[in-house]
VMD Tcl script that builds the backbone (N, CA, C; Angstrom):
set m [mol new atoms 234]
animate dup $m
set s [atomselect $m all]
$s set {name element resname resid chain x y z} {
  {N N UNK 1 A 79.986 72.696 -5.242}
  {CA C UNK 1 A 80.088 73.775 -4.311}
  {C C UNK 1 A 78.689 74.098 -3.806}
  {N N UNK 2 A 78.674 73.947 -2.351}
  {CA C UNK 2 A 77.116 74.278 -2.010}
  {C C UNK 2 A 77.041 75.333 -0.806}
  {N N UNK 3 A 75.796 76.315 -1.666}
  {CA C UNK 3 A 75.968 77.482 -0.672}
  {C C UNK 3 A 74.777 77.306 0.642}
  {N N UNK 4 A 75.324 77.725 1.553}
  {CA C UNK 4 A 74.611 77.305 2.989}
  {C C UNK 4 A 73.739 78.788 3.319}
  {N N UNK 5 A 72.757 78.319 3.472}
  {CA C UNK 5 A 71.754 79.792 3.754}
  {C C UNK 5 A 71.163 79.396 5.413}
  {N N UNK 6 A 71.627 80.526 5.787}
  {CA C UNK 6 A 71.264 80.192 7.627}
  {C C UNK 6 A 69.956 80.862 7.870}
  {N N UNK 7 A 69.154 79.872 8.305}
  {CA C UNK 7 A 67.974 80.533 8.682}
  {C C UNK 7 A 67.298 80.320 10.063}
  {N N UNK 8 A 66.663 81.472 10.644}
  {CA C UNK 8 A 66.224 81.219 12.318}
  {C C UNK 8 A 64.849 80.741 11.916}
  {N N UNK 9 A 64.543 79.601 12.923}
  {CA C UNK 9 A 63.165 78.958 12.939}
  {C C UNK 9 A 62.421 79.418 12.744}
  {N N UNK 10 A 61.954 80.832 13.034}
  {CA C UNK 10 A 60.374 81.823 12.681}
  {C C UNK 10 A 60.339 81.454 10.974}
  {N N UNK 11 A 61.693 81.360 10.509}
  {CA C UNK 11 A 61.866 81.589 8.916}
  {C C UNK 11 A 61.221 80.348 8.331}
  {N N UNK 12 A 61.865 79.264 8.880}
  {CA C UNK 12 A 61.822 77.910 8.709}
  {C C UNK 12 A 60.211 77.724 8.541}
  {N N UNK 13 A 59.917 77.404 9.558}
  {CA C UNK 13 A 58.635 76.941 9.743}
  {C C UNK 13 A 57.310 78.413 9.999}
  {N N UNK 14 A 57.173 79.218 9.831}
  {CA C UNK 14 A 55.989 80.070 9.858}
  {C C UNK 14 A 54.901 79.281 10.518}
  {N N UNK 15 A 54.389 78.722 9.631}
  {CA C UNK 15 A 53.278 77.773 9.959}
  {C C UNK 15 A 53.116 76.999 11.252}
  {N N UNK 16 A 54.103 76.194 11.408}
  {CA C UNK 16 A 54.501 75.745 12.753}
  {C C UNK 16 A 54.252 76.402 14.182}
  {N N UNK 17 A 54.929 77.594 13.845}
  {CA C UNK 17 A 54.838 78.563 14.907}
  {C C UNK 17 A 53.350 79.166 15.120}
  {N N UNK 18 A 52.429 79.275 14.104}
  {CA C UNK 18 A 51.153 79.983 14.472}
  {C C UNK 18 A 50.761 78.467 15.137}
  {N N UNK 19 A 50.581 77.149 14.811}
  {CA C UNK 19 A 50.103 76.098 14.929}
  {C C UNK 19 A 50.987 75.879 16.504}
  {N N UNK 20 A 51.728 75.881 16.885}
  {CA C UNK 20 A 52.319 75.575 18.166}
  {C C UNK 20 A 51.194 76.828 19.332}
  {N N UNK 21 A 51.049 78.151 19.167}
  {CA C UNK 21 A 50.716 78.989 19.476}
  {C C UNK 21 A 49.108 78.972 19.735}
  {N N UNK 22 A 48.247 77.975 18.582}
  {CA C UNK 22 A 46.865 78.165 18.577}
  {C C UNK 22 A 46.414 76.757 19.380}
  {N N UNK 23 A 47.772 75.364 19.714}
  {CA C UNK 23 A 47.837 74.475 20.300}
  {C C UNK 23 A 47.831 75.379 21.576}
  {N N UNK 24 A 48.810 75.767 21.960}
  {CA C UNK 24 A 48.931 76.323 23.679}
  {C C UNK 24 A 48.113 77.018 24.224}
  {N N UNK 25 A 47.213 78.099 23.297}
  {CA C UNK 25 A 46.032 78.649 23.712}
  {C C UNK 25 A 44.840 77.810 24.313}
  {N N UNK 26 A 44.348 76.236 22.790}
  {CA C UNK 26 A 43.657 75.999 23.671}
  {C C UNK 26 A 44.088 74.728 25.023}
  {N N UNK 27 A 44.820 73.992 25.076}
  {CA C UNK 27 A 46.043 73.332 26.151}
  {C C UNK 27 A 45.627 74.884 27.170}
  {N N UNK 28 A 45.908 75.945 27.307}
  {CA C UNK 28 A 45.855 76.607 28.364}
  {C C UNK 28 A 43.938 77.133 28.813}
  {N N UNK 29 A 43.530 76.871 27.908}
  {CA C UNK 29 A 41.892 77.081 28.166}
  {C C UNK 29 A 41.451 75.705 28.908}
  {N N UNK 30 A 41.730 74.699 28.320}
  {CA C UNK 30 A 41.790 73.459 28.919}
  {C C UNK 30 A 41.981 72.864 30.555}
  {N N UNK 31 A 43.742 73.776 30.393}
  {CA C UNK 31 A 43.601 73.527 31.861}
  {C C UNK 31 A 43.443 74.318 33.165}
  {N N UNK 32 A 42.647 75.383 32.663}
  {CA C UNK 32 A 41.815 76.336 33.147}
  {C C UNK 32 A 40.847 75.721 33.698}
  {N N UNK 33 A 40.308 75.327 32.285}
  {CA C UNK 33 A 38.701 74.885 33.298}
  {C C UNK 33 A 39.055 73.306 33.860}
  {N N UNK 34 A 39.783 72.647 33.396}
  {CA C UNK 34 A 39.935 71.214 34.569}
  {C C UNK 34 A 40.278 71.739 36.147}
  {N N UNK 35 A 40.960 72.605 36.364}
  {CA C UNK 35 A 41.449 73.478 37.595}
  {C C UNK 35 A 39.896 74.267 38.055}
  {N N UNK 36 A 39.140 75.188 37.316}
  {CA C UNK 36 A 38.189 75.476 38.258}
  {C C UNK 36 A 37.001 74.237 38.481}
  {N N UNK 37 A 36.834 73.482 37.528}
  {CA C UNK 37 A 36.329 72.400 38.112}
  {C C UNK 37 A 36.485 71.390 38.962}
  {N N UNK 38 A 37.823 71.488 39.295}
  {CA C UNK 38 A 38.512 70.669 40.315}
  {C C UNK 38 A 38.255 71.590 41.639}
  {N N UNK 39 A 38.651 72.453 41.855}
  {CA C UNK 39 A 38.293 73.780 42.945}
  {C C UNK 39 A 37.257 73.427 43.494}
  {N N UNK 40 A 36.162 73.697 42.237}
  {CA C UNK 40 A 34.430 73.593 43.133}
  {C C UNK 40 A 34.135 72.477 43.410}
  {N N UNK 41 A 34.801 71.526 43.061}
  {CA C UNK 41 A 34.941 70.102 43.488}
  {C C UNK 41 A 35.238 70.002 45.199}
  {N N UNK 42 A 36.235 70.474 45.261}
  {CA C UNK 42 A 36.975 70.208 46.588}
  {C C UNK 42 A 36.278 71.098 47.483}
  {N N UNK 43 A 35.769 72.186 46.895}
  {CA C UNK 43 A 35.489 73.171 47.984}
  {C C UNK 43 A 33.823 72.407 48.304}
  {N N UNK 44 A 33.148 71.743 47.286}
  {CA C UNK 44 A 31.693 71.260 47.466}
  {C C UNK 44 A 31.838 69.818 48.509}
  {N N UNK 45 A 33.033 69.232 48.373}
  {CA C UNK 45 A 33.004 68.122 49.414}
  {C C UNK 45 A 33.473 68.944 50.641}
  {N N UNK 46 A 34.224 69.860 50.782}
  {CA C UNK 46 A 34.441 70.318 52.069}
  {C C UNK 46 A 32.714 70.927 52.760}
  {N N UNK 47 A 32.400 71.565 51.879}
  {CA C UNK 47 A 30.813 72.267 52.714}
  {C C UNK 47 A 29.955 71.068 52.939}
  {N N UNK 48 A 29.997 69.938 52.380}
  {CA C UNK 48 A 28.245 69.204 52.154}
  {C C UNK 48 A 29.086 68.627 53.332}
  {N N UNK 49 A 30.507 68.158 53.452}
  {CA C UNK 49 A 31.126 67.307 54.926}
  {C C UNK 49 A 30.329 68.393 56.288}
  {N N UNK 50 A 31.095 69.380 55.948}
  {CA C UNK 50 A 30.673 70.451 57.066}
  {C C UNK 50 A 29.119 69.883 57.492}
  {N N UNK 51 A 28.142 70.378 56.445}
  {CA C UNK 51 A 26.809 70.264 56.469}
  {C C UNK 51 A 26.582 69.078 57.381}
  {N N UNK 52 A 27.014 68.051 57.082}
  {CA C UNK 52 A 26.612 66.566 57.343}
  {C C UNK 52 A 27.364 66.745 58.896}
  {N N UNK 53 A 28.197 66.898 58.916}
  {CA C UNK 53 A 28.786 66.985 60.878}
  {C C UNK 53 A 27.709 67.875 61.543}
  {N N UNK 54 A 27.662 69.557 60.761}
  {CA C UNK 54 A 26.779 70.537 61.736}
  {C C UNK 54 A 25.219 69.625 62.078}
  {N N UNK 55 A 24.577 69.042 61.051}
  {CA C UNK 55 A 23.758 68.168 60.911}
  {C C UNK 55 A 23.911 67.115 62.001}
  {N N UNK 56 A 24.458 66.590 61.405}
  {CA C UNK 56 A 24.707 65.162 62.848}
  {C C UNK 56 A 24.993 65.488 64.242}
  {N N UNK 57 A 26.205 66.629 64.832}
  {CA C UNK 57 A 26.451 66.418 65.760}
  {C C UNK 57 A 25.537 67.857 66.477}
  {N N UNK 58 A 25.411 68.652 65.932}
  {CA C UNK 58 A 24.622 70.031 66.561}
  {C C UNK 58 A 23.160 69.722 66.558}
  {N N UNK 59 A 22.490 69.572 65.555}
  {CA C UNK 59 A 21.104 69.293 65.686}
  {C C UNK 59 A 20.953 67.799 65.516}
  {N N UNK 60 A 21.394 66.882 66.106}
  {CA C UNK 60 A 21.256 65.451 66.215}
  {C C UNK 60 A 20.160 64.693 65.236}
  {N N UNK 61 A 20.358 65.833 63.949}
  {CA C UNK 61 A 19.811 64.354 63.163}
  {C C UNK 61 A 20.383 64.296 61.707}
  {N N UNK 62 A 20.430 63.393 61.582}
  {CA C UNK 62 A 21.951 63.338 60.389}
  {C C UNK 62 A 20.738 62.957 59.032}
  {N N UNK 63 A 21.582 63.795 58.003}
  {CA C UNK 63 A 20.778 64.152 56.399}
  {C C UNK 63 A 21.527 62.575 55.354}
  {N N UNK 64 A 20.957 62.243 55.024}
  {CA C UNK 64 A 20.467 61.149 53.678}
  {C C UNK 64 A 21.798 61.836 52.522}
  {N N UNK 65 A 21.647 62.439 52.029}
  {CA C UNK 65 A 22.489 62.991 51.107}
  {C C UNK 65 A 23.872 63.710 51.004}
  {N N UNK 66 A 24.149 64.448 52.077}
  {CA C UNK 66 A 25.512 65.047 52.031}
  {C C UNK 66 A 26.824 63.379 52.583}
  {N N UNK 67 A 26.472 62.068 52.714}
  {CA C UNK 67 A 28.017 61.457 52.400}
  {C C UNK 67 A 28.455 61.057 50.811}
  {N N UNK 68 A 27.208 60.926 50.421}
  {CA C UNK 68 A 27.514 60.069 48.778}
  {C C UNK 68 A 27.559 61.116 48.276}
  {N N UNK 69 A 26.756 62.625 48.194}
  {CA C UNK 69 A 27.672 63.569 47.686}
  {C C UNK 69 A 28.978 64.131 47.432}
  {N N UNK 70 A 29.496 64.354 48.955}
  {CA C UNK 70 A 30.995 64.267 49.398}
  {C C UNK 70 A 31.824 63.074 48.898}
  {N N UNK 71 A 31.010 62.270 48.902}
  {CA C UNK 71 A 31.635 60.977 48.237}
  {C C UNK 71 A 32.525 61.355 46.817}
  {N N UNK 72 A 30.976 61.717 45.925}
  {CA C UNK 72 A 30.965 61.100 44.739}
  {C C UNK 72 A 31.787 62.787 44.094}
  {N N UNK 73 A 31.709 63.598 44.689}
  {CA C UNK 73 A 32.601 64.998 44.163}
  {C C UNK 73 A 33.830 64.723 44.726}
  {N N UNK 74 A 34.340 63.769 45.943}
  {CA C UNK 74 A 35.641 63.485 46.600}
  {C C UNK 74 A 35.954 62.799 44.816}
  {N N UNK 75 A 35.457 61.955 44.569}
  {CA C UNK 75 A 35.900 60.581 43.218}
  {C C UNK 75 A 36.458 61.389 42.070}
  {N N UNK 76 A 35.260 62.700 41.836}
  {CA C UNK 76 A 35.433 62.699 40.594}
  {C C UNK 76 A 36.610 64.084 40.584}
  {N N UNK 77 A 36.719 64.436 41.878}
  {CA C UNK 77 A 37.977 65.453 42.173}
  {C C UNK 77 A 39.329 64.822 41.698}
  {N N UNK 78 A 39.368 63.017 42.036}
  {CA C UNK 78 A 40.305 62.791 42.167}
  {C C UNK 78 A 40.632 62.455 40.254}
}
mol reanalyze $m
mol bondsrecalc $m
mol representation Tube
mol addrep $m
């Protein structure tokens, strides 16, 4: 004869649950900062592009550095 004891998961596992909880904290710090680093990413190839057109086509002389910049923050955005 076997007696059946019903128990809800908080019961079960304790441990689990702080450990699922201190996983998602940092998983959510994580993809925090991949997201604002991605941001200043995109927003730094949009200005140095800007730069490099106002550069080239307004004052007709085009800058050394803002394409491989735009470049290389376009790459590592992606």
């Amino acid at each position: 004869m076997a007696i059946v004891v019903e128990t809800t998961p908080q019961e079960a596992d304790p441990a689990g649950r702080l450990r699922r909880g201190w996983v998602a904290r940092i998983v959510d710090l994580l993809d925090l900062a991949i997201e604002s680093i991605t941001a200043v990413l995109l927003i730094t190839t949009v200005v140095v592009a800007l730069i490099q057109v106002f550069f080239r086509y307004v004052l007709n002389d085009s800058l050394a550095w803002p394409e491989e910049t735009a470049r290389w923050a376009f790459v590592w955005t992606v």
